[in-house]
Each structure stands twice: as C-alpha cells, then as structure tokens.
C-alpha positions in Angstrom: -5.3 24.3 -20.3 -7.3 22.3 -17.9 -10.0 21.2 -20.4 -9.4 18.8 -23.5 -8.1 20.2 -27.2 -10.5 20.4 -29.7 -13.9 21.5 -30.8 -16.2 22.4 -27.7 -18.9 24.5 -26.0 -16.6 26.1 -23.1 -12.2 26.0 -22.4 -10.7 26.0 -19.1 -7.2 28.2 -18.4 -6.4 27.3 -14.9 -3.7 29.8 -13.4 -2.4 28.9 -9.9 0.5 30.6 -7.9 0.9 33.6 -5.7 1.1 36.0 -8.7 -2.6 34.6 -10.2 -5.3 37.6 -9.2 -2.3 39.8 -10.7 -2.1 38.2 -14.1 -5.9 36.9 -14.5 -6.4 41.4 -14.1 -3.6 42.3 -16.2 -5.3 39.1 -19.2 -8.8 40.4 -18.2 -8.3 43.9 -17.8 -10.3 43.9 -14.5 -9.4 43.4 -11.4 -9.6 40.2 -9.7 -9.6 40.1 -6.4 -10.9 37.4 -3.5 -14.2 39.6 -3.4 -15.4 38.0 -6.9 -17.3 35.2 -7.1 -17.9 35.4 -10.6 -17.9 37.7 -13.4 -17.2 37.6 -16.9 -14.7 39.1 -18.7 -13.8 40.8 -22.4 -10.0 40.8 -22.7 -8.4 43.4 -24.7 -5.1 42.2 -24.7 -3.2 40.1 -27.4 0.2 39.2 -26.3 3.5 39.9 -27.9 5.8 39.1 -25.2 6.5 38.9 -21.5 4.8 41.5 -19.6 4.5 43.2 -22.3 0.5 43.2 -23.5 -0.6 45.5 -26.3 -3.9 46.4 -26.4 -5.5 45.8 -29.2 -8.7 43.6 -30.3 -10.6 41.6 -28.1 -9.4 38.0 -28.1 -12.4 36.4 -26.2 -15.4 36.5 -23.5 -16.0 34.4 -20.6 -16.1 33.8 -16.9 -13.6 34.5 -13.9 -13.9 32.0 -11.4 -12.0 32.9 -8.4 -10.7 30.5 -5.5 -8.7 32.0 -2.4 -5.5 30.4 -0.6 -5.9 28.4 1.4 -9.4 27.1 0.0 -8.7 25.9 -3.8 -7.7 22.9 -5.2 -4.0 23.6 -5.0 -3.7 25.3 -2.3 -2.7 28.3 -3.4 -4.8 31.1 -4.8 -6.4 30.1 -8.1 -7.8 31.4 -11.0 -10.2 30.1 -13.9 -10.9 32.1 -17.0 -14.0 29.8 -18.7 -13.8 31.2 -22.3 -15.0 29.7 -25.5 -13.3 26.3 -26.7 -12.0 25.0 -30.3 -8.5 24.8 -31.2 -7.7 29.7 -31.2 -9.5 31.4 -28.4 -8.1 29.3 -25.9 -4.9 29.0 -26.9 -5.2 33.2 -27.0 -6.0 33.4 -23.8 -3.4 30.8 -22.0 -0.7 33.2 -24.6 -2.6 35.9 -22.9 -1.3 34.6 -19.5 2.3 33.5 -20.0 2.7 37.1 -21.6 1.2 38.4 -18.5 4.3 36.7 -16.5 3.0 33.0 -16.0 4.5 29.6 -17.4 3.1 26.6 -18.4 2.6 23.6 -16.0 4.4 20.5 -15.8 2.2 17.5 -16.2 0.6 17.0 -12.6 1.8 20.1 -11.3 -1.9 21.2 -9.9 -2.3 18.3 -8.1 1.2 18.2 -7.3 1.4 21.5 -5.5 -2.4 20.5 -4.1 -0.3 17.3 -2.4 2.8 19.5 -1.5 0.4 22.0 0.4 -1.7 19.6 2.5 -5.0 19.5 0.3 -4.5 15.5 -0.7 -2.4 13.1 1.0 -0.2 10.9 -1.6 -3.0 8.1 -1.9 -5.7 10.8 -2.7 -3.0 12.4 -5.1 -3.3 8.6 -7.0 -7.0 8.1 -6.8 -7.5 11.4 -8.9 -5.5 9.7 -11.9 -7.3 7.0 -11.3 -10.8 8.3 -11.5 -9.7 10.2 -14.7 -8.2 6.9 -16.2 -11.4 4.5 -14.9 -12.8 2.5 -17.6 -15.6 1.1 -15.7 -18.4 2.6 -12.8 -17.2 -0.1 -10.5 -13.4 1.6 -10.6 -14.9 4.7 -10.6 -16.5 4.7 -7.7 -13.3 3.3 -6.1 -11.5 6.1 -6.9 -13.9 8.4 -5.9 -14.4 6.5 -2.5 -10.3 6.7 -2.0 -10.3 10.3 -3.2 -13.0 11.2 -0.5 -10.4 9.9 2.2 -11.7 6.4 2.2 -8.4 4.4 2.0 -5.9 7.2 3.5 -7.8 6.4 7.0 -7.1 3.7 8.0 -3.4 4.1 7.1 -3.7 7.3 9.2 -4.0 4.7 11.9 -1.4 2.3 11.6 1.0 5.5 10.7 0.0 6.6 14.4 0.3 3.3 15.8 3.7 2.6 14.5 4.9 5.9 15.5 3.6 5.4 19.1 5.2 1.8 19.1 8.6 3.2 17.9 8.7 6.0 20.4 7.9 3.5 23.5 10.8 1.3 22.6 13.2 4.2 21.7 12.3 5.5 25.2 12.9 2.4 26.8 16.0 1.9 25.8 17.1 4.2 28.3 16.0 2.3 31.0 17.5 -1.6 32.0 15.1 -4.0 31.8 14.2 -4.5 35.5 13.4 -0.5 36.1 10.2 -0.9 33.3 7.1 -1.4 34.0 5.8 -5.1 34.8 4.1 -6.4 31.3 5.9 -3.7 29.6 7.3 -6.3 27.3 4.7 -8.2 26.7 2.1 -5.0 25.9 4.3 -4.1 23.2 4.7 -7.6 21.6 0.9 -7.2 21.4 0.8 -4.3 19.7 2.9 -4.7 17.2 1.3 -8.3 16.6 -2.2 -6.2 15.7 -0.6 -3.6 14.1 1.0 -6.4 11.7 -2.5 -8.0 11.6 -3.9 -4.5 9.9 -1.3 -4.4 8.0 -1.8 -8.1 6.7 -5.6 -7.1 6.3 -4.8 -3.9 4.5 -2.7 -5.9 2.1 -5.4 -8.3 1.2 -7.0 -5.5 -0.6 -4.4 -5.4 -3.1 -5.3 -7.5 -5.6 -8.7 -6.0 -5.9 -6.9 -2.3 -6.9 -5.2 -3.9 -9.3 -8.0 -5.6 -11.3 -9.9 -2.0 -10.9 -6.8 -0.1 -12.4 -5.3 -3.0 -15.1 -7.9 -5.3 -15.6 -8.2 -8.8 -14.6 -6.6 -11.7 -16.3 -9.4 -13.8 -17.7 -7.6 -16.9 -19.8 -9.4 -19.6 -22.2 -7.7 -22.2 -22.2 -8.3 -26.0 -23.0 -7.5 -29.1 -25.7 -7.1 -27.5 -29.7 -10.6 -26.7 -31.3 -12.6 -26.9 -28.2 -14.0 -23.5 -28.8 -12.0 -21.1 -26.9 -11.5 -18.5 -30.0 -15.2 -18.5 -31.0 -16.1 -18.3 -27.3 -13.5 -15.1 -27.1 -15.1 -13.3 -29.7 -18.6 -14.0 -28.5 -17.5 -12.6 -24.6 -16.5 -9.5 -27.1 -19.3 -9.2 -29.2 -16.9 -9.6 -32.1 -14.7 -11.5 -34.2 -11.2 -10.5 -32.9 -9.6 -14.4 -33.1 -9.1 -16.6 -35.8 -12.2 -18.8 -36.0 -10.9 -22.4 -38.1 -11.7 -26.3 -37.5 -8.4 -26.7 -38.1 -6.7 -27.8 -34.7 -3.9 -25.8 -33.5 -5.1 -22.7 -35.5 -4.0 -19.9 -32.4 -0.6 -20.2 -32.2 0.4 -17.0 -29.6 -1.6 -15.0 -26.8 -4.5 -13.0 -28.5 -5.8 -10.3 -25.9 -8.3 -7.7 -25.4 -9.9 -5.6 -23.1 -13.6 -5.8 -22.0 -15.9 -4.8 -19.3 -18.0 -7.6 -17.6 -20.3 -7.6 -14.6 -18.7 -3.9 -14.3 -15.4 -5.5 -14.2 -12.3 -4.5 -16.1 -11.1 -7.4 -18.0 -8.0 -8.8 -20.1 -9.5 -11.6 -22.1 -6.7 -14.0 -23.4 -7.1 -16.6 -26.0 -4.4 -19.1 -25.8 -3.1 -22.0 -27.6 -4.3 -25.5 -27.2 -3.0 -27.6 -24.8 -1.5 -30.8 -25.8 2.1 -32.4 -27.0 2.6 -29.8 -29.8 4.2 -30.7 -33.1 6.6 -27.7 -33.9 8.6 -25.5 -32.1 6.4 -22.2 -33.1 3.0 -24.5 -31.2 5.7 -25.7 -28.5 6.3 -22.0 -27.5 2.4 -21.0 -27.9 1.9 -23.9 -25.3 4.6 -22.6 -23.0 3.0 -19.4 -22.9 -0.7 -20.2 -22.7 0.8 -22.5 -19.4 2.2 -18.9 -18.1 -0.9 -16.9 -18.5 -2.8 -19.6 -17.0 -0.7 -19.7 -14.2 -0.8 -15.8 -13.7 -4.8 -15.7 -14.6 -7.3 -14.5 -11.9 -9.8 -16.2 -13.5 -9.3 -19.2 -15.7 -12.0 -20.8 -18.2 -11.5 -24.2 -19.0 -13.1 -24.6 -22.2 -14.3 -28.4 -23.1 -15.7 -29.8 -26.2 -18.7 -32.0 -26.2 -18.1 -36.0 -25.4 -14.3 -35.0 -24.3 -14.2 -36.8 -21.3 -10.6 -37.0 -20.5 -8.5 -35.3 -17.9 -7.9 -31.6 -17.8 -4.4 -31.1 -19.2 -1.6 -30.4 -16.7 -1.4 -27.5 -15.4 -5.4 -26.4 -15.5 -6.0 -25.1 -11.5 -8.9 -27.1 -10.2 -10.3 -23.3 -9.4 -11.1 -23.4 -13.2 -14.3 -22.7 -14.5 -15.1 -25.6 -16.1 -17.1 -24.3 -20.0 -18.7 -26.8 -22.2 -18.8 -25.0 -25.5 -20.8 -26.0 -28.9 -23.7 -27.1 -27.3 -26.2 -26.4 -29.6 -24.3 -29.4 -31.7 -23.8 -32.0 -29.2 -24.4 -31.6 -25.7 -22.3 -33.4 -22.7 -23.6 -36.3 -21.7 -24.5 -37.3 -17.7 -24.2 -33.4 -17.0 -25.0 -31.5 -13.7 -26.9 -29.0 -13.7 -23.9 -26.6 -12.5 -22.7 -27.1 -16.0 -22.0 -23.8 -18.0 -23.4 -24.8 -21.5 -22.4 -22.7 -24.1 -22.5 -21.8 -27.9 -20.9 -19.2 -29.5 -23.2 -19.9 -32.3 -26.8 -19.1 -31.2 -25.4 -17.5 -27.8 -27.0 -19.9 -25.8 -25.0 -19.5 -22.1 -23.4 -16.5 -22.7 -24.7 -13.9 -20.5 -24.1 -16.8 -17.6 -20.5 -17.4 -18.3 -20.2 -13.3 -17.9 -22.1 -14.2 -15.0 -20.3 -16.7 -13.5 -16.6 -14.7 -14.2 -18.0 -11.4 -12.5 -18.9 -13.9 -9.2 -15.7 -15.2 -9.4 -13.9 -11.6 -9.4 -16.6 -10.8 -6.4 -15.0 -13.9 -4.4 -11.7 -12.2 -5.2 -12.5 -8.6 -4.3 -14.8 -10.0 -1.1 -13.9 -7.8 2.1 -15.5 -6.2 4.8 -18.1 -3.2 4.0 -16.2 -0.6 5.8 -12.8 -1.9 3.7 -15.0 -0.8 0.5 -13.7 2.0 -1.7 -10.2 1.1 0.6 -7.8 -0.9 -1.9 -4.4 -1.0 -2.5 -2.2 0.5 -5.0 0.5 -1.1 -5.9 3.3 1.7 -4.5 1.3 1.3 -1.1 1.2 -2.4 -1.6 5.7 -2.2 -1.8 5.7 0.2 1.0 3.3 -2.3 3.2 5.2 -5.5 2.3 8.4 -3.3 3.4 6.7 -2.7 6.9 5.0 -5.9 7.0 9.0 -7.7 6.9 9.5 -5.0 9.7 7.4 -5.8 12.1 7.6 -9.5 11.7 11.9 -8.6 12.6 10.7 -6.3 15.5 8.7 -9.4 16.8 11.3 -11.6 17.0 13.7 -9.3 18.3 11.1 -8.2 21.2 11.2 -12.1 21.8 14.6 -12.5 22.4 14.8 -9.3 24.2 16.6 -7.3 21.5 15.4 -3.9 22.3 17.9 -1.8 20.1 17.1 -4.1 16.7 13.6 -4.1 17.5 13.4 0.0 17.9 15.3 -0.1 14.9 12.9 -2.4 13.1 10.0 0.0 14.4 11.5 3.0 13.3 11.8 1.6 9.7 8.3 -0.1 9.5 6.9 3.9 10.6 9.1 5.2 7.9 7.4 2.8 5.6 4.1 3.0 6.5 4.5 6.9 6.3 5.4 6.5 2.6 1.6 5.3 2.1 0.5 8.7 3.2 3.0 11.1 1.4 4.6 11.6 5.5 7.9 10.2 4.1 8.6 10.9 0.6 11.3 11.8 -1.9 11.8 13.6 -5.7 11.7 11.0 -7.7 8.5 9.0 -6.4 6.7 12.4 -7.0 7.7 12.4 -10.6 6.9 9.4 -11.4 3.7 9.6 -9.6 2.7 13.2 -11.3 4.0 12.3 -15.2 1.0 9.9 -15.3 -1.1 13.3 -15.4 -2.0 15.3 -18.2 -0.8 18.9 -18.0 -3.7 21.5 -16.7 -4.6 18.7 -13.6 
C-alpha cells in the first residue's frame, strides 16, 4: 500500500519489480503493457493462494497507472492500481497481487531500490523522509530543495575534487621528488587547503538541518517565580505547566513542541535557579543548568524590580524577558526591553519574534547554500574527512607523500559516503526503517 489505512476517497497498490506488467494483467485481467498510459480496470479475480487466482466476483474498479524502466520512481518498471480506499477493497487488491506472485515490501524498499538504481543519491534518499516527516513549511521546503538536488551538488564537487587530489599524489608517488614538476607541491597543499575550506563551510550548515528535522532547543530559565511557566504556556497557547506563586513549584524539565516564526521548536521550562533546599530542587537545578547549556536559544526570564545578577551559568547570548508587566514594570528600561505578560498578552507575538530572529542568525548562510543543510550522517562523514585533510596537510608539509595519499584516499572515501559512492548494509537499513512500507 502506498497510501494511508483508513477511510478515504482513492487507495494506492504500488507494485515494482521486473515481473510488475505480468501481475498488475494477471490482478486486472488486462494486459498491461508500456503502451498504457492509463486505463481503468474491473478485476475479476479474488485470491486464494499463489498463482493461483479463481475467478470469481469482482473485488474492485480503478485506474492503472503505468511507469516504464528506466523512467519510474524506482527504477524499475512500475505499476499503480488507484482503486477505491477504506479498510477491504484495498487490502483485496494488494491480496490480489501477492497471489498473483508478488510480496510485500520492506519498509523503504521503493526508495531503497530507487537509490540502489541511480534515481536518488543517498542525501536525496533522506530528504524524502524528511519532507514526509516535516512539521513546518520552512522544513518543507528544505526538503524539497535537497530532494531537487540542492544539497547533493555541491558534495558532487568536493567528492570530484578529493578524488582528483588523491589520484595526483598516488601518481606521484612514483616519481622522486626532484623529477615533479616545479610547484607541484605547493599546488596541491592549495588544494587541499580549499577543498578543507568547503568542507568547513559545508559543515556550518549543520546546525540549521538539525533544528529543521528535531526542533530547536528554546529554554526558560531564570530566579523561582519569575514567570517562566506562565510565559511557556502562553508561547503555547495553553496551560501545559504548573502555574503557582509558590517559589520552586517546577521541579524537572517540562517540554513541548511548537512552531514559531515557521521554526520547529522544543520549548523547555526549567527549574529556578538559585541555592536549592532539597536534593529533588538540587537535581531540577542541575538539569535546567544542562539544557541551558545545550539550548540554541535561551530566554532569560526576569521579574519586575529584580535587579541582581543573572545567575551563573545564563550565556550573555540570552534573551533577556521581563515578564508580569502589566503588574509592575522595570524601572530605568531601554527600549530594547521585551516586556511581557502572560496575563493580557501584552509582548507576546515579539518574544516569538525575537526567538525566530535569533534562529535566522543561526541558520544565516549564503543564498545559493539555501535548501543545502546538513544531516547529521553527512555531518559524521564530513567531520571524518575534515580530520583527513587537516593529516594530509601536515603530512604534504613535512613532505610525507605516502601518509598524505593515504590521508587523501580516506577523506574521498568519506566524502563519497555523503553521496551513497561508498556505502555498506547496515547504513541502508538504518536509513530505509525510518520509512513506512509502500514508499
């Protein structure tokens, strides 16, 4: 099934393999061949068992959709019967098919074999689970900019350059130093210094894939009772903390997901910061100090007339949030202030404001890098060829040819791993299981 279970206006049985045009005729009881572009059908088979069809009455009515090797989404030649959904017809017609001599897919399998047979590179392969598993436009249209080709080349490139830099050592190891050519040296050293450069640019990027695909951490933090619960649940547009006067009410983490600016968020609600009485407070402080120091944005929440220090710990990148102040506003305030009340709303919309900015100073790059960020597989297999590089450097420095072909020849075998060049078993099953079956 390549469409969703349940009640709906049309299902989707997607057949793909060398033996699909035979079993999509032997389900329809037509023959389907490359010269269809469409035609519906009226099966009058029911299964019973493999290969073995009985005729009997119809089980449902619907449209072939044909696509031709090497011109599908697979690869391969591909079949669509588009039949009416809800929880029996379709399930008829995929029993239709596996009696007919097919089997079920593995999860991923369609965009597995699509990968296998040159239709995606690996990177394109993860932007379609991505663009199925978006949870906002702006990582939408990310995925669908790195599905389009948009990230894959520019790692094209340094997967060319590397290979060209490791075959011009390898060949000159076969010759002593004073038979190359004068500035040979030196015009690799430069090379590989710019292709580490892209490679340092390209991993810049990678903090902005994962905010698109896991959400950015977003933590309030500041003294007990300064607001940061009702301040949570007014970012939320509901009451999901505790609200008390009560200091030292939020004892653990309290996190939810939310979209602001178009930005995926993880909004955390943390203890209060200060010299905690009990060991249960003592551990919710240790933690909130954590999250802080893993958060890509932090709000500093501030009561009114609390003047003293930030509490240890508190980045001075912090955005600084007066809350309550439709009780008792700060005194000798800037203007650049963020004024807040959870009560009456006041300063809401410019806090959400102010944290999409600050995730737009994050994600800032150039305008042909949009669409281009980083997952985090790629981001291991650039780190891997980034060390590389930096070893082939020094080893062209110190005239080292043999380590630094070596060097080379792993940095191209990493960088090939971005693309799906270099690839083993087990890093396509994990990538595929995150797939539903039928995609």
């Amino acid at each position: 099934m390549a469409t969703a279970p349940g009640r709906g206006g049309v299902a989707v049985v997607r057949v793909s393999g060398p033996a699909a045009f035979r079993i999509a005729s032997e389900v329809t009881g037509c023959k389907v061949d490359t010269s269809m572009a469409g035609r519906f059908f009226h099966s009058a088979f029911h299964p019973v068992g493999p290969r073995v069809p009985v005729r009997q009455q119809p089980i449902d009515d619907g449209l072939v959709l044909v696509f031709a090797s090497p011109r599908s989404y697979t690869g391969e030649d591909v079949v669509e019967l588009q039949g009416h959904g809800g929880s029996i017809a379709p399930r008829r017609v995929l029993e239709a098919c596996l009696a007919a001599g097919a089997r079920l897919a593995r999860r991923g399998e369609f965009t597995q074999r699509a990968f296998l047979n040159g239709r995606l590179d690996l990177g394109m392969a993860e932007a379609v689970i991505d663009l199925v598993d978006a949870r906002t436009e702006r990582g939408a249209d990310d995925a669908a900019a790195r599905l389009m080709g948009a990230a894959s080349r520019p790692l094209e490139e340094m997967y060319v350059a590397a290979i060209d830099l490791s075959s011009r050592v390898e060949h000159a190891l076969d010759f002593s130093e004073d038979e190359l050519p004068e500035g040979f040296s030196e015009s690799v050293s430069r090379d590989v210094a710019r292709l580490a450069s892209l490679v340092e640019r390209k991993l810049s990027t990678a903090r902005e894939g994962r905010i698109l695909r896991e959400g950015a951490l977003v933590v309030l933090c500041g003294r007990p009772n300064a607001g940061k619960s009702s301040l949570m649940n007014a970012l939320l547009g509901e009451g999901r903390a505790i609200v008390s006067d009560e200091a030292g009410t939020t004892r653990d983490t309290i996190e939810e997901g939310a979209e602001i600016g178009g930005w995926p968020v993880r909004l955390v609600d943390t203890a209060g910061l200060r010299e905690a009485e009990g060991e249960v407070e003592r551990e919710g402080v240790r933690r909130a100090e954590a999250l802080v120091a893993q958060a890509d944005v932090v709000l500093h929440v501030i009561e009114p007339g609390d003047e003293a220090p930030a509490p240890l710990g508190i980045p001075p990148s912090a955005i600084r949030v007066f809350s309550k102040c439709d009780t008792t506003p700060p005194p000798n305030r800037p203007t650049t202030q963020l004024l807040t009340s959870a009560k009456t709303g006041e300063g809401i919309d410019a806090l959400k404001d102010a944290i999409a900015a600050r995730l737009g100073q994050i994600a800032a790059k150039s305008a042909e890098e949009t669409g281009a960020d980083v997952t985090t597989r790629q981001k291991e297999a650039l780190l891997a060829a980034r060390t590389a590089l930096a070893s082939a450097n020094g080893a062209l420095d110190a005239g080292e040819w043999t380590i630094a072909a070596n060097e080379l020849r792993s940095a191209s075998e990493a960088l090939g791993r971005l693309l799906g060049k270099v690839y083993s078993d087990d890093l396509l099953d994990a990538l595929f299981s995150r797939f539903c079956v039928g995609k």
